[in-house]
N, C-alpha and C positions, 0 to 999 in steps of 0.2 A: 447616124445611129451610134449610141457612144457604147460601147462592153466594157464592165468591169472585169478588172484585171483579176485571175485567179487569186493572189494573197490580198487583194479587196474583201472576197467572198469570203476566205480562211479565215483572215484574221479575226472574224469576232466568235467562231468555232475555239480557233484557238487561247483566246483571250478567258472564253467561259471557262474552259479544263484548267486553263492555270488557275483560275480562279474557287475553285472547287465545286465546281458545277455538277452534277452527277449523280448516282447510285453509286449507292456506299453501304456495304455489310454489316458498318458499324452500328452502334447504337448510338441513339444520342442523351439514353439515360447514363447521368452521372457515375465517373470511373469509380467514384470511393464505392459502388456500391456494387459486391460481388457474389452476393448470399441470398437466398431469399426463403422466406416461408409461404404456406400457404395452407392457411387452417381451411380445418372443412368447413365448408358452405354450412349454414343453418338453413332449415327448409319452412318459411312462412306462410310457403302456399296450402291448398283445401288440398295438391297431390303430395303423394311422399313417394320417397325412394328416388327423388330426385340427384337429392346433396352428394353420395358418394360418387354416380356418372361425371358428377360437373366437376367435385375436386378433383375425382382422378385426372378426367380429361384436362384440366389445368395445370395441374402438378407435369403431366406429361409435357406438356406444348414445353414449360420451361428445360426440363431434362433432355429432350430431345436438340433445341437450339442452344444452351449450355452457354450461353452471356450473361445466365446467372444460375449458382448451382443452387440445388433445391435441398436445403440442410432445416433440422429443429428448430424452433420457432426461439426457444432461447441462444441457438448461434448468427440468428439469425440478422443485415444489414437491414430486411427490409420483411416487413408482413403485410401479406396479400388476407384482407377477411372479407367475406361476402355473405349475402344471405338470398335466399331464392323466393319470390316475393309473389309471383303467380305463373299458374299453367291455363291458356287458355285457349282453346278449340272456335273455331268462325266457319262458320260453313259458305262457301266461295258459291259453288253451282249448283244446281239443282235438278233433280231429274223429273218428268213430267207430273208424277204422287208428289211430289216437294219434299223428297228424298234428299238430303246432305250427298253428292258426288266427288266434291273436292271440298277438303280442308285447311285453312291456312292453321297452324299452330305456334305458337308464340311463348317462350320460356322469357319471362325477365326475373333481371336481377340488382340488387344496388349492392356495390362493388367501393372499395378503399385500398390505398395502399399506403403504409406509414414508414415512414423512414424510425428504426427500431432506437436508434442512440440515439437522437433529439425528439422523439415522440409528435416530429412534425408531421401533418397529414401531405402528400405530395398529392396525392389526387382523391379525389371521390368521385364517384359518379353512381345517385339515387337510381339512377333508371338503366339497364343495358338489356339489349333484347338481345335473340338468336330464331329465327322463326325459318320455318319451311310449310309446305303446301305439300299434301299427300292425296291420291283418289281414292276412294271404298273401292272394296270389291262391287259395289252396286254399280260403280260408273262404266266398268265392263276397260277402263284405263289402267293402264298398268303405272305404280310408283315406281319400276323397279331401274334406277338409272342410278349412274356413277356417283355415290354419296359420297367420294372425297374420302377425309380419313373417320368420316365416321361410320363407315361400312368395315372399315382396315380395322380401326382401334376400340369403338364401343360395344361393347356386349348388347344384348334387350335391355334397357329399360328397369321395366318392371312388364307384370303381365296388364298390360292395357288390352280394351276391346278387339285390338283389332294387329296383327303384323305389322301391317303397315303405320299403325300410329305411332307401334315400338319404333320401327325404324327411323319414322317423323319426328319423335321426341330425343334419340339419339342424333339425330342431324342438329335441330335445333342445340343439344348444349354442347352439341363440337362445334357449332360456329358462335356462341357466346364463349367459352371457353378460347377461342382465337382471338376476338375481342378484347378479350379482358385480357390477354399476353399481350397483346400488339399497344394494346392503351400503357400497358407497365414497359414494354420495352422502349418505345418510342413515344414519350408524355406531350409532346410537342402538339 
């Protein structure tokens, strides 16, 4: 029976690190680019009172991580512009009257980001979604579980039908909102 020698096993360990193998902090969006804007959302959808949750929440994600700082749109290296395109409700389960008991909800949006001093578009993307699943009070289930930072940073909504859709519809554009930073920070 033959054993590979310990610096057998290492060396292709070590060979990846030297090679730059890894998690890394950095960004891998371009250095010239230090500034960024982020106009408010336009709201196309039949809901409103959407736009102001989702810019803030976007505006936030950047000032919070600070690999680009969030200045006027005319100091701006780089403009973030979106527009919110529908809100839409599906009903998951059902209870024996054929009662709606869980909800999936679904925020999309089509999303751009320009590089401001050549007016080149760096990304677009028509379609990005954020969705979450909530129970009615009818399902006798409770929605109330750890929402991340959108229980931390978003306010209600608006008044929807129901608590739990506010909170649903809050979840949903903190995690569109992360999307569309995570698509701008790392374009790749």
């Amino acid at each position: 029976m033959i054993r590979p020698s310990l610096g057998a096993s290492v060396a292709p360990v070590l060979l990846c690190l030297a090679a730059g193998c890894g998690y890394t902090t950095q960004s891998s969006l371009d250095q010239k680019y230090q500034t960024i804007a982020v106009s408010p959302f336009y709201d196309a959808g039949k809901e409103y009172d959407l736009q102001a949750p989702l810019t803030n929440a976007v505006t936030r994600k950047f000032i919070n991580d600070s690999r680009l700082q969030v200045v006027q749109r005319d100091n701006a290296d780089l403009l973030l512009e979106g527009v919110i395109l529908n809100y839409q409700l599906k009903g998951l389960t059902f209870d024996d009257r054929d009662e709606v008991t869980q909800y999936l909800l679904v925020v999309t949006a089509g999303v751009r980001l320009t590089d401001q001093q050549s007016g080149e578009v760096l990304w677009e993307e028509p379609l990005m979604a954020g969705e979450t699943t909530y129970y009615t009070r009818a399902s006798g289930q409770s929605s109330d579980r750890l929402r991340g930072n959108a229980e931390t940073f978003l306010s209600t909504v608006r008044s929807f039908a129901s608590e739990e859709e506010n909170r649903a519809a809050s979840e949903a554009l903190e995690q569109l909102a992360s999307d569309i930073f995570y698509r701008t920070i790392e374009p790749w």
